[in-house]
Legacy VTK file of the C-alpha trace (Angstrom):
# vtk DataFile Version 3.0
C-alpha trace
ASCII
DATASET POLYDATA
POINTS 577 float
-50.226 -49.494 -72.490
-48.056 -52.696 -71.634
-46.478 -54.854 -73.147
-49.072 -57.727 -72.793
-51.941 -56.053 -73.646
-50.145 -54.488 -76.719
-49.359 -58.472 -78.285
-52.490 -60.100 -77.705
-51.539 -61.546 -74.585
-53.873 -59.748 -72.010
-57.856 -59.778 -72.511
-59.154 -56.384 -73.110
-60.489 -54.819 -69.116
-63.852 -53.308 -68.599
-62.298 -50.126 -68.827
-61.473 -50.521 -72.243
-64.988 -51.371 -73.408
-66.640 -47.979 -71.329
-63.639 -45.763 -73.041
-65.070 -47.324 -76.636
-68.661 -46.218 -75.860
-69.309 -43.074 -77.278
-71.114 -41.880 -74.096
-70.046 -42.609 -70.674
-70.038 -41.196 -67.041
-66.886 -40.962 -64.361
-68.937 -43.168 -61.735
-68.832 -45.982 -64.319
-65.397 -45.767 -64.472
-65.189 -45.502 -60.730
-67.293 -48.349 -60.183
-64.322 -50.540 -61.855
-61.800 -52.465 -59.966
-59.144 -52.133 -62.704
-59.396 -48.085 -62.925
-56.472 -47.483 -60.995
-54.078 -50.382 -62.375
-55.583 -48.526 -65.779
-53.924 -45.443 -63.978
-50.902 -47.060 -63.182
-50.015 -48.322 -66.427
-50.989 -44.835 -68.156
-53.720 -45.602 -70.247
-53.813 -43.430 -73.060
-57.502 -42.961 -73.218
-58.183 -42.843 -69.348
-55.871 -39.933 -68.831
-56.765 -37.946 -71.716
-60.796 -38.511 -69.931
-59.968 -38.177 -66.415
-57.989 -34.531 -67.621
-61.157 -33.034 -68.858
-62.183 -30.653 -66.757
-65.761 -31.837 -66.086
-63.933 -35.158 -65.021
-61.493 -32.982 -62.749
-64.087 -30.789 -61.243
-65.842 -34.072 -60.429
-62.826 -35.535 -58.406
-61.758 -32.578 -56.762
-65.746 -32.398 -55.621
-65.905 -36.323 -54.082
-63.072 -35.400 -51.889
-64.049 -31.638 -51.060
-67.710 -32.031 -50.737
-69.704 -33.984 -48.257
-72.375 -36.581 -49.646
-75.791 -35.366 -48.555
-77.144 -38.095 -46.096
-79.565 -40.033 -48.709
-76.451 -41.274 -50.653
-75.128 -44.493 -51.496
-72.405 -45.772 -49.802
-70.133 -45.454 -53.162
-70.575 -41.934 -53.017
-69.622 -41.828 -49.249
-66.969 -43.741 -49.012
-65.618 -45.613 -52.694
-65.131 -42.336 -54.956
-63.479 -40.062 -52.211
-61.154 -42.716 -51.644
-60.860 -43.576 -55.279
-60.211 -39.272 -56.390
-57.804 -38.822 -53.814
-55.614 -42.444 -55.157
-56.264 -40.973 -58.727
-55.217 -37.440 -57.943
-51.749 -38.086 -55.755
-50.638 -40.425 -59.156
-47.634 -39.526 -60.931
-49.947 -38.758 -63.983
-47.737 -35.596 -65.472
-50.464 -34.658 -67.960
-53.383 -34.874 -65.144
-51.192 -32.525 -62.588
-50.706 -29.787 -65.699
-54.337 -29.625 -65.480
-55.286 -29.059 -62.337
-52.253 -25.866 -62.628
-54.084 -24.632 -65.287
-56.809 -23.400 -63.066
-56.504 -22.046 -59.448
-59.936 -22.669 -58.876
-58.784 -26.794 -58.069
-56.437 -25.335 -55.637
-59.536 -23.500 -53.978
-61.109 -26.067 -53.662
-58.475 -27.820 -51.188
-56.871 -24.964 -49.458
-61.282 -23.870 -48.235
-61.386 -26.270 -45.977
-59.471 -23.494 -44.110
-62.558 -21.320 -43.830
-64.946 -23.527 -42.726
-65.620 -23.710 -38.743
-66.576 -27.549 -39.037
-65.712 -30.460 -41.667
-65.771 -33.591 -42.109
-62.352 -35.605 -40.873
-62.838 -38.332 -43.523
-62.594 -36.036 -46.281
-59.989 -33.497 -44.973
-57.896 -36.533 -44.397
-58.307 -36.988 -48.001
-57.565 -33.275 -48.645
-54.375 -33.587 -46.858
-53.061 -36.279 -48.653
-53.692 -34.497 -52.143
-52.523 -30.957 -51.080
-49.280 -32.083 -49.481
-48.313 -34.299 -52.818
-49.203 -31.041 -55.368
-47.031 -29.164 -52.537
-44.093 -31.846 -53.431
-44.515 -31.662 -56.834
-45.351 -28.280 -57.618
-43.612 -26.579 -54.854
-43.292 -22.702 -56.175
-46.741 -23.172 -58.263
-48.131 -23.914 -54.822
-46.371 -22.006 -52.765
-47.193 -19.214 -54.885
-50.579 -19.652 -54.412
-50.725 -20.162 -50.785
-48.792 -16.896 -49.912
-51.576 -15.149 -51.732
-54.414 -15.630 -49.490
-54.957 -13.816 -46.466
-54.139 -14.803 -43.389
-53.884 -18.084 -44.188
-51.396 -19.335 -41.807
-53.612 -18.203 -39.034
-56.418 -20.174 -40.214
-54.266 -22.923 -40.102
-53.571 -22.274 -36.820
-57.244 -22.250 -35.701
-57.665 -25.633 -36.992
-54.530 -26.598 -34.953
-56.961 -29.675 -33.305
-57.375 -31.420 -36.610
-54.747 -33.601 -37.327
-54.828 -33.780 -41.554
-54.492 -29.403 -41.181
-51.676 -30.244 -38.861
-50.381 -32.627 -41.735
-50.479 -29.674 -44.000
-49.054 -26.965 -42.202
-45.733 -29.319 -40.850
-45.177 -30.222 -45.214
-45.236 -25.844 -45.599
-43.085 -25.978 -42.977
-40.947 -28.305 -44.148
-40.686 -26.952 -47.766
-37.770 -24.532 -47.211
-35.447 -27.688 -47.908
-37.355 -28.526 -50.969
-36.752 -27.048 -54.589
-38.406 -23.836 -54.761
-38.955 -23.667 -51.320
-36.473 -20.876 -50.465
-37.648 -17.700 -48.058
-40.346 -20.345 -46.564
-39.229 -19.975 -42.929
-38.997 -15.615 -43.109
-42.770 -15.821 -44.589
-44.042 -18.184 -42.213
-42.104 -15.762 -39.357
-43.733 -12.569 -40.541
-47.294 -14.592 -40.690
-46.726 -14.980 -36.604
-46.053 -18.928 -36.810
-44.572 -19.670 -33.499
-46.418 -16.859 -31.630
-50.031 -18.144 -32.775
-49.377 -21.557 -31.940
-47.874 -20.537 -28.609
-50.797 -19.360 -27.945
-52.547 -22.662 -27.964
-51.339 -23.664 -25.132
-53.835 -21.699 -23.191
-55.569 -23.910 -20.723
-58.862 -22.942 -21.765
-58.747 -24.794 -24.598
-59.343 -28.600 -24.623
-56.330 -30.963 -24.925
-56.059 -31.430 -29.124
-55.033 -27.723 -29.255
-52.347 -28.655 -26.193
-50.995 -31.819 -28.076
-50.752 -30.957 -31.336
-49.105 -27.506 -30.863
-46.283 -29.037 -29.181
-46.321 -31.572 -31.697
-45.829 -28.770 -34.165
-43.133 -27.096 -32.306
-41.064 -29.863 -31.463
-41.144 -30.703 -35.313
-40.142 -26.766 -35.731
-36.904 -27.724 -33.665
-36.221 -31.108 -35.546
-36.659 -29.685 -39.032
-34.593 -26.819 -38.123
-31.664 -28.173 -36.713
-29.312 -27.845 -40.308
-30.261 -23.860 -40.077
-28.743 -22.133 -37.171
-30.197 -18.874 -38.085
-33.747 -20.113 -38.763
-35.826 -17.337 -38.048
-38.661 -19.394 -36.471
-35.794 -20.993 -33.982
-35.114 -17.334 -32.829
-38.589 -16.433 -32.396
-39.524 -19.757 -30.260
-35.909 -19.478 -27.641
-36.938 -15.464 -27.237
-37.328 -14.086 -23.783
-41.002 -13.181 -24.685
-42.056 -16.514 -26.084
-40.624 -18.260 -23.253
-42.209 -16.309 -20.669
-45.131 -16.777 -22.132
-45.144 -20.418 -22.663
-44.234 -20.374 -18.899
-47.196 -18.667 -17.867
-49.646 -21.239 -19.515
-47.782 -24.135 -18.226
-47.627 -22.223 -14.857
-51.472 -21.034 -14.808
-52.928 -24.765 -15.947
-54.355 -25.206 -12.475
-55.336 -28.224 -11.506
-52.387 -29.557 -13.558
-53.639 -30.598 -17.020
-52.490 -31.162 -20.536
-51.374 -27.922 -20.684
-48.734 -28.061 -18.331
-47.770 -31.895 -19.837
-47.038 -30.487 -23.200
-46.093 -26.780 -22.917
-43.409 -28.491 -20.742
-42.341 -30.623 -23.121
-41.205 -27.948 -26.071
-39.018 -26.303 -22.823
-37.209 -29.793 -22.573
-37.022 -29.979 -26.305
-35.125 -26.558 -26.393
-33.303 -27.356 -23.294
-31.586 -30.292 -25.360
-31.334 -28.237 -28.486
-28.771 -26.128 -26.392
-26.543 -28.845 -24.934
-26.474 -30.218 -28.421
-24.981 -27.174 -29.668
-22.859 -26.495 -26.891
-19.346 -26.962 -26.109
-17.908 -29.987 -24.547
-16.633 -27.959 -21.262
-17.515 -30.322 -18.574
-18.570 -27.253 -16.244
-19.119 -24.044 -18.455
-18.930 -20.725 -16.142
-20.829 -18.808 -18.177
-22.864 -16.123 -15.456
-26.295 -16.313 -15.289
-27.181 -12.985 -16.426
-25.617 -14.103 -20.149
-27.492 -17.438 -20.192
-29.888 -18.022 -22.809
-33.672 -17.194 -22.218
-34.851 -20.780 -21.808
-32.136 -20.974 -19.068
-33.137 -17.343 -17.232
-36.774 -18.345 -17.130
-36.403 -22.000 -16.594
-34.137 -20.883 -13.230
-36.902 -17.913 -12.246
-39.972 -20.956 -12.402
-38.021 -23.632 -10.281
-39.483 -23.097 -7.222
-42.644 -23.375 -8.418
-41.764 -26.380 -9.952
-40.182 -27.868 -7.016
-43.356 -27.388 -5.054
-44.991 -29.438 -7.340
-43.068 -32.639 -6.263
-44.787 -32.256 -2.818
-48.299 -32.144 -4.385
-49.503 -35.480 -5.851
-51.989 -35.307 -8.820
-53.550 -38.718 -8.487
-54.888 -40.147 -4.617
-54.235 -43.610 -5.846
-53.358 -46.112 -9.012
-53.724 -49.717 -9.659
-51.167 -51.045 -11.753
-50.772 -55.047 -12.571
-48.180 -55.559 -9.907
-50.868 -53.545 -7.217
-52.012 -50.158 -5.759
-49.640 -47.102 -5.855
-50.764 -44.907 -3.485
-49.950 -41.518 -3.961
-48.279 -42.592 -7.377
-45.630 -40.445 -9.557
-47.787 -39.429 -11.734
-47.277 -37.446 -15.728
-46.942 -34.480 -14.206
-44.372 -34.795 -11.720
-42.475 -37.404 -13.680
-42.226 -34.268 -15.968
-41.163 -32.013 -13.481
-38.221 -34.475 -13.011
-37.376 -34.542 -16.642
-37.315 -30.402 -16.857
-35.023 -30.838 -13.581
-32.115 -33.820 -15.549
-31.944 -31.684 -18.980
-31.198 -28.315 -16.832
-28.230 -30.484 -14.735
-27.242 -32.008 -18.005
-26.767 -28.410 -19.442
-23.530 -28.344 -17.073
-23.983 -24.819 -16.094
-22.084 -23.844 -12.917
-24.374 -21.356 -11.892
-27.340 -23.949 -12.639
-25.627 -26.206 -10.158
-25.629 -23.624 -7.311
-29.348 -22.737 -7.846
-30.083 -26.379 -7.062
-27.926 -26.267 -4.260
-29.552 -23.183 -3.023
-33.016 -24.125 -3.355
-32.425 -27.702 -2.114
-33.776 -28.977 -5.625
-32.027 -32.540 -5.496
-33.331 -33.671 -1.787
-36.838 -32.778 -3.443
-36.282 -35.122 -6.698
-35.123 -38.344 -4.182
-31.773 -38.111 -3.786
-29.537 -39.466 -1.034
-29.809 -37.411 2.679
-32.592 -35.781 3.441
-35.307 -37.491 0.800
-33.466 -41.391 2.385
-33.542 -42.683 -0.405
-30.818 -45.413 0.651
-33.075 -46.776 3.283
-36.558 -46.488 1.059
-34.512 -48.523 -0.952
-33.714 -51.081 1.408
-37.000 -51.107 2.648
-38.852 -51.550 -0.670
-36.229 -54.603 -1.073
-37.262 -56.133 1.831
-40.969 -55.966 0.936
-40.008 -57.484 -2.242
-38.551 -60.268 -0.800
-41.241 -60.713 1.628
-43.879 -60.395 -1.105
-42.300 -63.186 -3.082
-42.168 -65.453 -0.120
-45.886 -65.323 0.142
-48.322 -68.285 -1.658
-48.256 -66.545 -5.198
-46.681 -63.572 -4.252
-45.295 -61.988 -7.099
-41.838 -59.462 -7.705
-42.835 -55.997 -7.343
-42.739 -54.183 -11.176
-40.757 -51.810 -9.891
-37.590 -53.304 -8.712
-35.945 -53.157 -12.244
-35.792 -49.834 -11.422
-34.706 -49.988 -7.890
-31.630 -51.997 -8.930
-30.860 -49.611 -11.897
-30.492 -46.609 -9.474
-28.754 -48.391 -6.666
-26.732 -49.636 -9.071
-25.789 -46.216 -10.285
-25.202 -44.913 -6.573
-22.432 -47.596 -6.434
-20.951 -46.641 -9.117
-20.769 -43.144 -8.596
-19.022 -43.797 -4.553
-16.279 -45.275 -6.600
-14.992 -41.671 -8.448
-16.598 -39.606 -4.579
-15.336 -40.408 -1.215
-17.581 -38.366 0.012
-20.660 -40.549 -1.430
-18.280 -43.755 -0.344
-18.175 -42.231 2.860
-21.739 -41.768 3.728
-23.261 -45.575 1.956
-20.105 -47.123 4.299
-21.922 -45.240 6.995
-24.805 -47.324 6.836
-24.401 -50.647 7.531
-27.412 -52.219 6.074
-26.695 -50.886 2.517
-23.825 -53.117 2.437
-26.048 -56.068 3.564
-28.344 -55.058 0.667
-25.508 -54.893 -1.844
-23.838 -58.394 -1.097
-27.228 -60.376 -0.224
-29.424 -58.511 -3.109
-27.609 -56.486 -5.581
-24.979 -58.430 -6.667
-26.853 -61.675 -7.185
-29.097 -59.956 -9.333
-26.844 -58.109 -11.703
-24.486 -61.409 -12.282
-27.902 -63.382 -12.969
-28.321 -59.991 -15.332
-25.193 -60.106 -16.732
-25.067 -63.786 -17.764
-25.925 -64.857 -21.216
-29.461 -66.188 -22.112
-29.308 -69.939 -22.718
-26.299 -72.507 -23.212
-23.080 -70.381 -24.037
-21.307 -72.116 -27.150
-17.983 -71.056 -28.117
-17.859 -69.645 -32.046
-15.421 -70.781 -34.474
-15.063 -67.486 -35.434
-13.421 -66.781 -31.666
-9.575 -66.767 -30.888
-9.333 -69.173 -28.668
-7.959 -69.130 -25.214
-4.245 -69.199 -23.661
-5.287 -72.569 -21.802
-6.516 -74.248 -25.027
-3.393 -72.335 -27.050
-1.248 -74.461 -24.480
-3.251 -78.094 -24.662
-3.132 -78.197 -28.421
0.802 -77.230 -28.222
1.370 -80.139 -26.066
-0.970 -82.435 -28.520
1.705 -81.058 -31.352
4.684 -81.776 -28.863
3.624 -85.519 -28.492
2.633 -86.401 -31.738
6.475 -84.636 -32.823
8.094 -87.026 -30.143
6.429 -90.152 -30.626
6.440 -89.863 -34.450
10.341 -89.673 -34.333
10.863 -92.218 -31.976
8.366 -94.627 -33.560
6.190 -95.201 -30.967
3.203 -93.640 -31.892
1.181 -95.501 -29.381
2.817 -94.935 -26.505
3.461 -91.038 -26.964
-0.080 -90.184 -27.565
-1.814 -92.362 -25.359
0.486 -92.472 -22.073
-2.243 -91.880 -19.825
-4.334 -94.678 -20.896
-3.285 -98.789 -20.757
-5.655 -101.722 -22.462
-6.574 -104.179 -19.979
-8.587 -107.453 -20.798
-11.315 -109.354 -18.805
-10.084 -112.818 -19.382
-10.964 -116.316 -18.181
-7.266 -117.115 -17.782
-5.398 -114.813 -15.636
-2.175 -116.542 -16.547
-1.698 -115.291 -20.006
0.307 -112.106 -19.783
-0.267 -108.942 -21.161
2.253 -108.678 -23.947
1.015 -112.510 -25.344
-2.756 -110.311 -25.772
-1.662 -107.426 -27.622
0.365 -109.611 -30.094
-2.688 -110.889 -31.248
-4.772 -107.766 -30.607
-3.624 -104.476 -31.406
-6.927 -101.643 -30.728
-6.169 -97.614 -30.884
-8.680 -95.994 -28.215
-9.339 -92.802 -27.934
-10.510 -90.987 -24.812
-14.468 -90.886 -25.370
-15.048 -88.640 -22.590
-13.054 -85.962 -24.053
-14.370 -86.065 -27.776
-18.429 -86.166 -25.930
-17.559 -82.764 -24.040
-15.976 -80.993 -26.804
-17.899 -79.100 -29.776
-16.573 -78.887 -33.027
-13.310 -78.010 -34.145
-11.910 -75.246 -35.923
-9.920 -74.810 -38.477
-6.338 -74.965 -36.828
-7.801 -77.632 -34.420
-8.706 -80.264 -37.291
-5.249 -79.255 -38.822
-3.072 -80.015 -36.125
-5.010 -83.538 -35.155
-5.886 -84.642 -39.294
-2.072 -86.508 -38.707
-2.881 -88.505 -35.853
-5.751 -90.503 -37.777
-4.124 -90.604 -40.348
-1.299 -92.237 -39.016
-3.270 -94.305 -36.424
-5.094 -95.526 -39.897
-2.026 -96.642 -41.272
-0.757 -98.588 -38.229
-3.960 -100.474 -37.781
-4.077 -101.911 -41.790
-0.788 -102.468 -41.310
-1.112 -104.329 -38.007
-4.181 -106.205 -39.264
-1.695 -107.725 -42.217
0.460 -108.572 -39.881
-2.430 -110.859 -37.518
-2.752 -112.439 -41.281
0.390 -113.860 -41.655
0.485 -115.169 -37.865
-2.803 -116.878 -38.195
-1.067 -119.970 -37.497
0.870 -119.156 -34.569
-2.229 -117.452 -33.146
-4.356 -120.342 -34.093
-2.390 -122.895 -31.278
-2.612 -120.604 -28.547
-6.285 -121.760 -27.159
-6.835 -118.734 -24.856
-7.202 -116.656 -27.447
-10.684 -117.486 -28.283
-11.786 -116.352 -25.098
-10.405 -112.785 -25.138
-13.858 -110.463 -23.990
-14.181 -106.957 -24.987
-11.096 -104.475 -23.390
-11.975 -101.667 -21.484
-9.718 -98.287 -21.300
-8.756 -97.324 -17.906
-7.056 -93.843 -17.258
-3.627 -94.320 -15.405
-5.309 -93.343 -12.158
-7.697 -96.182 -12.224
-4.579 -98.655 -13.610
-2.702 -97.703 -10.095
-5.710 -98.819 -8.411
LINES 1 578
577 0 1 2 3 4 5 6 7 8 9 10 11 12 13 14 15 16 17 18 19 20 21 22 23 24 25 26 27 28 29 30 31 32 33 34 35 36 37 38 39 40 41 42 43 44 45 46 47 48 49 50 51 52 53 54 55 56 57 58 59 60 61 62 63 64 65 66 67 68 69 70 71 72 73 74 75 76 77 78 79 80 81 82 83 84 85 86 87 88 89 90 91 92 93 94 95 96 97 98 99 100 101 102 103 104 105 106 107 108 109 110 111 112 113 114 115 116 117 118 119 120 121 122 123 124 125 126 127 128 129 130 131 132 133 134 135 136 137 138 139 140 141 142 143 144 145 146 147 148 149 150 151 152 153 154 155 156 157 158 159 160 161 162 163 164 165 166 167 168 169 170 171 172 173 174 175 176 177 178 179 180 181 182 183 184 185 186 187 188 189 190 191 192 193 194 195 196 197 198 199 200 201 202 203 204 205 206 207 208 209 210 211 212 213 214 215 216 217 218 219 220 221 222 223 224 225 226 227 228 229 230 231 232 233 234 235 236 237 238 239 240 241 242 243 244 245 246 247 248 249 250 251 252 253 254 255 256 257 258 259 260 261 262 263 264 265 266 267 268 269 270 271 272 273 274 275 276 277 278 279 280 281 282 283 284 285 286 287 288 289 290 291 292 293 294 295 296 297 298 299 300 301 302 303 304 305 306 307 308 309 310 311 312 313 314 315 316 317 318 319 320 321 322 323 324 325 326 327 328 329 330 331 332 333 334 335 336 337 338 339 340 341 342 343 344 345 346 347 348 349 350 351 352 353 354 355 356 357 358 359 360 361 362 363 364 365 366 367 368 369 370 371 372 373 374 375 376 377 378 379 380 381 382 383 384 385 386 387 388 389 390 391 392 393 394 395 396 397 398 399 400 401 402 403 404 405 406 407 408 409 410 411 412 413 414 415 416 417 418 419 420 421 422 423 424 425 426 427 428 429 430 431 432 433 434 435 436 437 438 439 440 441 442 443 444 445 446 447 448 449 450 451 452 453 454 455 456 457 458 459 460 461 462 463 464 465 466 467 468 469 470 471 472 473 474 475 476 477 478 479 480 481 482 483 484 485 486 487 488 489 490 491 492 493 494 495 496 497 498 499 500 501 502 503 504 505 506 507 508 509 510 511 512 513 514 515 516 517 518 519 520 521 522 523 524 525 526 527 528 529 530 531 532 533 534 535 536 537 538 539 540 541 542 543 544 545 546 547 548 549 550 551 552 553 554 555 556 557 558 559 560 561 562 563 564 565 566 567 568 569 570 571 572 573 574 575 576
């Protein structure tokens, strides 16, 4: 109860007047919207109603039992939704109950046996099984390891995501509480060899997804145990081989290929993880891992495949690609990088051998230096044209010709052969480079921070501020030290009156506008070392304005003065003029 409700300060709910009647039904309660802030703030009366277990047997049934066509929506949709919120609660007193009696636990873990089921409610299923798992890990546990075959029947179900949800939080236990000896049960129950076997092309693509959805998770979960049992089981020689013959035997490419595909890159980058950091390990072939062996024994095949487009044609935004990449030999590709990256020696020769690299686009035989030239001239053609547009794939193009320059600069022998071809250094001058310094130049007006040292040239100006304002300071001339470069001259109606007569009389401290309007704001050190300077030009000006005071007089006879017009600052350039 809380604290509002308990002091008069919170008008009794709904729920409280049905819990007063002496005869009342879940639904009612159901049919509230307060029930499950009631349930939140662990009303008393609620729990010790909702714990019965006529009340419990009705929950578990709204989310393990479909509603029979002529119901009301409410019993569709409202109390499934509303069991499963009540039931995944941190209500202590409501979980002992439903551990009192397997039969609730039944009731979830059926939906195992059934061919067919509704997704809306296994959804809800999922969600209260996996938080009973969490909270009552060896209770559960316990349970599930005492029906038969149970894994397996996850397996078949391997298409429905909310079982998937289920069978990745067993997997996951063995890092929970009471979770220990997880991984060797779910081993001996044939895990990894019955979803393997979901990868057969004969069945449709949710199998094909989700399996290597599950397996990939295998090798994320399991990276902290290097002896997980399920680990050794998915790199052996027999699981690989197999997993290569449905990728292999998906013909016309499919799904099957995609993802089965996919769990040999994942393992491929499992390995260099875990490997040393020799740049070029000369370990023999014969003592490579499995995934290694049967990756090399399948390249061929694989190679073949970059020949054979899947797709005649594709329309993308920026046009028609015709024959495009495509999934499946984009894939290809990526099985091709992670074996380079594993920096095998003898991985390097089979390439060689089998002329892998020329196949993937690379350099002599595939010309790739004058494709690339060519699709930059199209580009530039294409954007001449009356709302011709830049081709979407020249972010690319400049990426990898990019890289090929930057690789000549550690191999003469690449220098060598892009010097041999005159027009690539045409396309690097006139193309390249303009586009990677517009790249590499910051977005919008670049603004010096405050929080930047700054510069040796700036280091130097303000040092020679410091130097003037020292030397005109001790020789008391202020004036004329800081403002050398600038003279005062006056646009008068009598040109006889000299200079020195004016600036008697007139005595005005300019400072060079141009400098102050290109400048930002100062730091620190920079308002230090010029603070002086106004200061001191402050003090000159009152004290040459007392002195125009007592001279009023003198100033007064000499007539020209009223005519003095507004000075102008000229730079010593302009004076010489």
């Amino acid at each position: 109860m809380s604290f509002w409700r308990n002091f008069g300060f919170h008008p009794i709910s709904h729920i409280e007047t049905i819990l007063d009647r002496e005869q009342f039904t879940l639904d009612e309660l159901l049919d509230e919207d307060e029930l499950l802030q009631e349930c939140k703030l662990q009303n008393q009366k609620l729990i010790e109603f909702l714990i019965k277990p006529e009340s419990l047997s009705l929950l578990f049934e709204y989310i393990t039992k479909e509603a029979s066509e002529e119901s009301d929506r409410k019993r569709k949709e409202t109390y499934p939704f509303l069991a499963s919120e009540i039931l995944c609660m941190d209500i202590t007193s409501l979980i002992d109950a439903v551990y009192k009696d397997e039969h609730y636990l039944s009731q979830l873990y059926d939906i195992v046996n059934q061919q067919e089921f509704n997704l809306g409610l296994a959804s809800y299923i999922s969600k209260v099984a996996i938080n009973f798992l969490g909270r009552k890990t060896i209770e559960t546990m316990s349970y599930i390891k005492k029906q038969d075959n149970i894994i397996e029947k996850f397996i078949n179900h391997l298409d429905k995501s909310p079982i998937v949800d289920m069978l990745l939080k067993i997997i996951s236990i063995e890092e929970f509480q009471g979770g220990a000896g997880t991984l060797e049960w779910l081993d001996k129950s044939n895990l990894i060899g019955g979803i393997v076997a979901k990868f057969s092309p004969t069945l449709d693509s949710e199998f094909h997804e989700n399996a290597s959805f599950v397996l990939s998770e295998i090798i994320e979960l399991n990276r902290s145990f290097s002896d997980s049992p399920l680990i050794i089981k998915l790199e052996s020689e027999e699981t690989i081989q197999k997993l290569f013959d449905y990728i292999l035997s998906d013909v016309p490419l499919g799904t099957s290929f995609l993802h089965g595909l996919t769990v040999i890159i994942k393992l491929l980058r499992r390995h260099k993880e875990h490997s040393d950091s020799v740049v070029t390990k000369k370990t023999p072939l014969a003592e490579l891992a499995p995934v290694f062996k049967e990756s090399l024994i399948h390249t061929e095949e694989l190679k073949n495949l970059l020949t054979k487009p899947t797709e005649s044609s594709f329309t993308t935004t920026t046009g028609l690609l015709s024959p495009p990449l495509g999934f499946h030999r984009l894939k290809v590709i990526e099985f091709f990088a992670d074996l380079i990256n594993s920096r095998y020696l003898c991985i390097d020769q089979k390439f060689i051998q089998q002329d892998i690299l020329s196949a993937c686009l690379l350099l002599h035989d595939s010309k790739l230096l004058d494709r690339i030239i060519k699709a930059d001239e199209d580009n530039t053609n294409e954007i001449k044209q009356t709302k011709g547009i830049r081709y979407g794939y020249m972010g690319f193009l400049n990426s990898i010709a990019f890289s090929i320059c930057e690789v000549a600069k550690s191999n003469p022998s690449l220098k060598n052969y892009l010097d041999a071809n005159p027009k690539w250094a045409e396309f690097v001058s006139d193309s390249l480079k303009p586009v990677l310094t517009l790249e590499s130049e910051p977005l919008g007006d670049f603004r010096m921070s405050l929080m930047m040292p700054p510069d040796d040239d700036e280091d130097q100006i303000y040092e020679n501020d410091n130097d003037d304002y020292n030397n005109a300071y001790d020789n008391g001339g202020f004036v004329e030290g800081n403002f050398q470069n600038h003279q005062i001259v006056y646009e008068d109606d009598d040109d006889d009156e000299s200079f020195a007569d004016q600036q008697q009389n007139h005595h005005i401290l300019y400072t060079n506008q141009e400098e102050e309007e290109d400048e930002d704001e100062d730091d620190d050190e920079q308002f230090e070392q010029r603070r002086p300077k106004a200061f001191i030009t402050e003090i000159q000006v009152e004290q040459e304005t007392t002195q125009e005071q007592g001279n009023e007089k003198s100033a007064s006879e000499s007539e020209g003065n009223e005519n003095i017009s507004t000075p102008t600052v000229l730079s010593s350039e302009e004076n010489q003029q």
